[in-house]
RODO-2510 file (C-alpha; in nm, 4 decimals, decimal comma):
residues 209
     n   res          X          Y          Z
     1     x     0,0000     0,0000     0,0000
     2     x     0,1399     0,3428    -0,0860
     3     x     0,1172     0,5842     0,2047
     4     x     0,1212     0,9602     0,2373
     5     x     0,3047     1,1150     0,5482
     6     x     0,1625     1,4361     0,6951
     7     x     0,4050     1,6461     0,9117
     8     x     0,2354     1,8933     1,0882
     9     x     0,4144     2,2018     1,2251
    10     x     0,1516     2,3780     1,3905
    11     x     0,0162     2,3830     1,7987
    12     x    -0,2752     2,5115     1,6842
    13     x    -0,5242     2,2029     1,6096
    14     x    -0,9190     2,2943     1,4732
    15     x    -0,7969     2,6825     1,4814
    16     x    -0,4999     2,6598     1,2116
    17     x    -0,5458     2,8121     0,9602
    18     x    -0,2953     2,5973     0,7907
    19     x    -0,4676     2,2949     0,8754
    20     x    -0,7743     2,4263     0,7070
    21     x    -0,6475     2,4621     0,3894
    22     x    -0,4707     2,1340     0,4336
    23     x    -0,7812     1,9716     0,4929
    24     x    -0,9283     2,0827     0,1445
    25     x    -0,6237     1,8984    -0,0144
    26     x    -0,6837     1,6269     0,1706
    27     x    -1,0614     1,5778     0,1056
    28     x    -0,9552     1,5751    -0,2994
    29     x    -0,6768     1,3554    -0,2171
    30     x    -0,8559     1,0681    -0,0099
    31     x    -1,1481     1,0703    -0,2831
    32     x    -0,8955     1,0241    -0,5856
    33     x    -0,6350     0,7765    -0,4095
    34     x    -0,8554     0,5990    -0,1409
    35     x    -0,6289     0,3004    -0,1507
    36     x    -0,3444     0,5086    -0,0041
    37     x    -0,2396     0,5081     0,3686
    38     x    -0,1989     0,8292     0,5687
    39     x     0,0524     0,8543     0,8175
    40     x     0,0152     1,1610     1,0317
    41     x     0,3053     1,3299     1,2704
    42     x     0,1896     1,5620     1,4634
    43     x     0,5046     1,7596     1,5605
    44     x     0,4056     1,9131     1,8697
    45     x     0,2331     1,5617     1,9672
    46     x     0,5272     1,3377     1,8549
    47     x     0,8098     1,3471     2,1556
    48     x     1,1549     1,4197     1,9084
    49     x     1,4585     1,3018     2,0310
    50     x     1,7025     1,5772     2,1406
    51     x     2,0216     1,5790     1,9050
    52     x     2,2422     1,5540     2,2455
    53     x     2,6325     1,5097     2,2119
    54     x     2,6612     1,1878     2,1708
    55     x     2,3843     1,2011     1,8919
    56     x     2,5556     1,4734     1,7112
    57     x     2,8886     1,2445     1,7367
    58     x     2,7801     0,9704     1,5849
    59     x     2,6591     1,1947     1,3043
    60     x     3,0431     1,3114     1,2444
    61     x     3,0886     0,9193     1,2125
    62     x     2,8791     0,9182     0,9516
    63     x     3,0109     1,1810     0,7767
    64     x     3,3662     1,0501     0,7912
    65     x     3,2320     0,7354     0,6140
    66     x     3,2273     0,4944     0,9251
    67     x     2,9270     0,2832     1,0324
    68     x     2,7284     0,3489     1,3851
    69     x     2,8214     0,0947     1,6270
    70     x     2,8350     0,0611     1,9927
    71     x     2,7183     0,3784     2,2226
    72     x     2,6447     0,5504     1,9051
    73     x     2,4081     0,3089     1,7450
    74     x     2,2273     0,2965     2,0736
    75     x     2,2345     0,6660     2,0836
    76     x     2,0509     0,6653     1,7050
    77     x     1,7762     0,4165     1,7461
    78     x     1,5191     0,6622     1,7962
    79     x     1,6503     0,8698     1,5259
    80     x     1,6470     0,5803     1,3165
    81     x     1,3126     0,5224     1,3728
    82     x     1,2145     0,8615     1,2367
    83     x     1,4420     0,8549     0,9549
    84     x     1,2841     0,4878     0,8612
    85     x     0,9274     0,6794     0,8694
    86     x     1,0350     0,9283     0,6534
    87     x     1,1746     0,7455     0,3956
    88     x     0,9293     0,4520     0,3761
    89     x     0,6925     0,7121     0,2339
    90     x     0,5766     0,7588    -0,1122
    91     x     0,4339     1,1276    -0,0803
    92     x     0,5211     1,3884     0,1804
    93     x     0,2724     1,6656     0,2612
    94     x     0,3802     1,8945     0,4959
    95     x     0,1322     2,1675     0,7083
    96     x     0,3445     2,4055     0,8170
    97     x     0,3037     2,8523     0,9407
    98     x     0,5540     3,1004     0,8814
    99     x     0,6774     3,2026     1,2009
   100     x     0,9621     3,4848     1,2206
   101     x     1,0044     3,4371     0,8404
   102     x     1,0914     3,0889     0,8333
   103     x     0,9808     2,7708     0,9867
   104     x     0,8247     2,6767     1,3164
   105     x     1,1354     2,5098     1,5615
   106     x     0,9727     2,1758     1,5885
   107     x     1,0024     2,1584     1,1889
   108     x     1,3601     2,2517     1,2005
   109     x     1,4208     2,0147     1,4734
   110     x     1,2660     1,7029     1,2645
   111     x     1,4420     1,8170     0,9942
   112     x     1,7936     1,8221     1,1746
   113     x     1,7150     1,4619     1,3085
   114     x     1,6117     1,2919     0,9559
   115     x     1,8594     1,4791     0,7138
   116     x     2,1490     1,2294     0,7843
   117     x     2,4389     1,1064     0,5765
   118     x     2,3870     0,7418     0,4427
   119     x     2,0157     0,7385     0,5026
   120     x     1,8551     1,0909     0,3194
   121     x     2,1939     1,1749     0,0833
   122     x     2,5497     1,0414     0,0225
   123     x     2,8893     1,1521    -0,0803
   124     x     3,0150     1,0636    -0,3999
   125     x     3,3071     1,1218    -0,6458
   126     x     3,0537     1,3469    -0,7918
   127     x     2,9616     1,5161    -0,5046
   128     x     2,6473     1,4834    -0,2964
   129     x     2,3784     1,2998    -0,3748
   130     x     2,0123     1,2528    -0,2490
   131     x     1,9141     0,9800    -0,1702
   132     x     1,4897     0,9784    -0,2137
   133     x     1,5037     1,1004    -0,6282
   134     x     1,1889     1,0670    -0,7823
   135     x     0,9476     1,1391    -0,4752
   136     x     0,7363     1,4322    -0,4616
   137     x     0,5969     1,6741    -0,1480
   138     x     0,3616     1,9120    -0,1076
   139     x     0,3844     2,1811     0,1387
   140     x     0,0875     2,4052     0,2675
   141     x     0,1343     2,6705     0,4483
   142     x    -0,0148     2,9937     0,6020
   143     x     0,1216     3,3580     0,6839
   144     x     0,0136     3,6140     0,8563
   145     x     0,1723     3,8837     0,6276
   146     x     0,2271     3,9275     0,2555
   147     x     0,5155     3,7909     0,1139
   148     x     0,4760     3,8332    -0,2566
   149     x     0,6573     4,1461    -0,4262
   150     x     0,8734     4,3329    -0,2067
   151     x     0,7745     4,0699     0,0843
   152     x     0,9382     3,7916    -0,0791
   153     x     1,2779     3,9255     0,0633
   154     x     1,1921     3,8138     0,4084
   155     x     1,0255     3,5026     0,2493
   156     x     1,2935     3,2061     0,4670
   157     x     1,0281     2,9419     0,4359
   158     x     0,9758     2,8379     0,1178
   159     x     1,3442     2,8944    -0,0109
   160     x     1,4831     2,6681     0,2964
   161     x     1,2186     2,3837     0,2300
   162     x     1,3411     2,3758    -0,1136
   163     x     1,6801     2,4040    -0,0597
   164     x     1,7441     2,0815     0,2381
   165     x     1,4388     1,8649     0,0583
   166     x     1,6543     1,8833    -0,3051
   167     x     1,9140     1,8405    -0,1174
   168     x     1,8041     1,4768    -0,0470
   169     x     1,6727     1,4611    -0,3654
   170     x     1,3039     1,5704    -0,3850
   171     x     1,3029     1,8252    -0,5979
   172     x     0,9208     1,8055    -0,7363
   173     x     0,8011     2,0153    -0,4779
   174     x     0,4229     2,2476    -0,4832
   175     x     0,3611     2,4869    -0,2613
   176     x     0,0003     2,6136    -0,1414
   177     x     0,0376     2,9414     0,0006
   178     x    -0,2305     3,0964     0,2198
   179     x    -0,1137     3,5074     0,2658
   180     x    -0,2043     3,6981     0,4090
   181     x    -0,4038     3,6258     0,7161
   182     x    -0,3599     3,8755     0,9570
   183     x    -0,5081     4,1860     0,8034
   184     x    -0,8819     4,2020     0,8858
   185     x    -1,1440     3,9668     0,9070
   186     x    -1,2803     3,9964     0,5394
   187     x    -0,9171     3,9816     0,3716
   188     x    -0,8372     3,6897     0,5454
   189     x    -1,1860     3,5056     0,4844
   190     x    -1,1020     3,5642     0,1387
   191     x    -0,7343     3,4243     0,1145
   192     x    -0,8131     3,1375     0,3145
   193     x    -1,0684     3,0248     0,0633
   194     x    -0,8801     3,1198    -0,1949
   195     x    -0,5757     2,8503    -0,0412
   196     x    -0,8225     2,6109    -0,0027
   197     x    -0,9102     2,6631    -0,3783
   198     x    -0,5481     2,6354    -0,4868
   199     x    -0,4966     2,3155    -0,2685
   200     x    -0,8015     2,1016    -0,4167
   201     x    -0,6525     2,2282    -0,7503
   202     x    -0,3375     2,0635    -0,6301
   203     x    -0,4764     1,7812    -0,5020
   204     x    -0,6558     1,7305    -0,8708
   205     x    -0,3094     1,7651    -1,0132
   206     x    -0,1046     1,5264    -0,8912
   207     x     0,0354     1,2342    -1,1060
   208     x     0,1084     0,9444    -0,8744
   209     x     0,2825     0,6620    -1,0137
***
């Protein structure tokens, strides 16, 4: 069975405004794949393991082309487990807000603990390579601001998803961009249906193998 994994970056539960728009994508999704599996992390739900010293260490390992073993394997089960998660995935979808131009800490902090050498990209003579080629994500995400035109300077979110996701190789990547929602009622009524619009529209678009 092929299987979808939802990341969610937000606290906020039935009052995102992420999650809303999300949920549109996922009503088109589930009636045009409804033999797919969703897996849903919930990152301010899911208990992350802290990237402590001895963690971080047998990261170097990796990176200087050794194999965990010992204290440092122990040390990486848990991160293991996530990483396994990740990658046994056919579709990411991630839910995430901007906060303070980028993305919320719990996103970075998955991030940090699944982007690993050997397991999401590799060195080669050729330089690096990722390691999940040919999969495709889609992000969805809210801000309270508009970060179109001039904004896009302080845009950090969608360039840094990008950027460490092609990176390990998934470079088909669509974003659904609610903005902005913090500037009056009506305005934001309007560009949260608007995302929700633009997310079934994704939804319909998708070409799953």
């Amino acid at each position: 069975m092929k299987k979808l994994l939802h990341v969610i970056a937000t606290p906020r539960g039935d009052e995102s405004r992420t999650l809303k728009v999300t949920e549109a994508f996922l009503d088109v999704f589930k009636s045009r794949f409804p033999d797919w599996s969703i897996d849903e992390l919930n990152l301010h739900k899911e208990k992350l393991p802290p990237l402590t010293l001895k963690r971080v260490d047998g990261k170097y390992a990796l990176l200087g082309g050794k194999e965990l073993s010992g204290e440092f394997k122990e040390a990486w089960q848990e991160i293991i487990v996530h990483i396994e998660r990740f990658r046994s995935a056919d579709l990411y979808l991630i839910s995430t807000p901007m906060w303070n131009f980028t993305i919320p800490y719990t996103l970075k902090h998955y991030i940090d603990i699944i982007v690993q050498p050997k397991y999401l990209f590799r060195y080669t003579g050729a330089g690096v390579e990722g390691l999940l080629k040919g999969k495709k994500m889609v992000v969805i995400a809210s801000r309270g601001g508009d970060y179109t035109g001039d904004g896009s300077k302080f845009d950090y979110q969608e360039p840094y998803l990008r950027a460490i996701f092609g990176f390990c190789g998934i470079e088909d990547i669509t974003f659904v961009v609610g903005q902005p929602m913090e500037m009056g009622q009506e305005l934001q009524s309007k560009k949260l249906e608007e995302a929700k619009a633009s997310a079934r529209s994704a939804a319909r678009g998708l070409r799953l193998g």
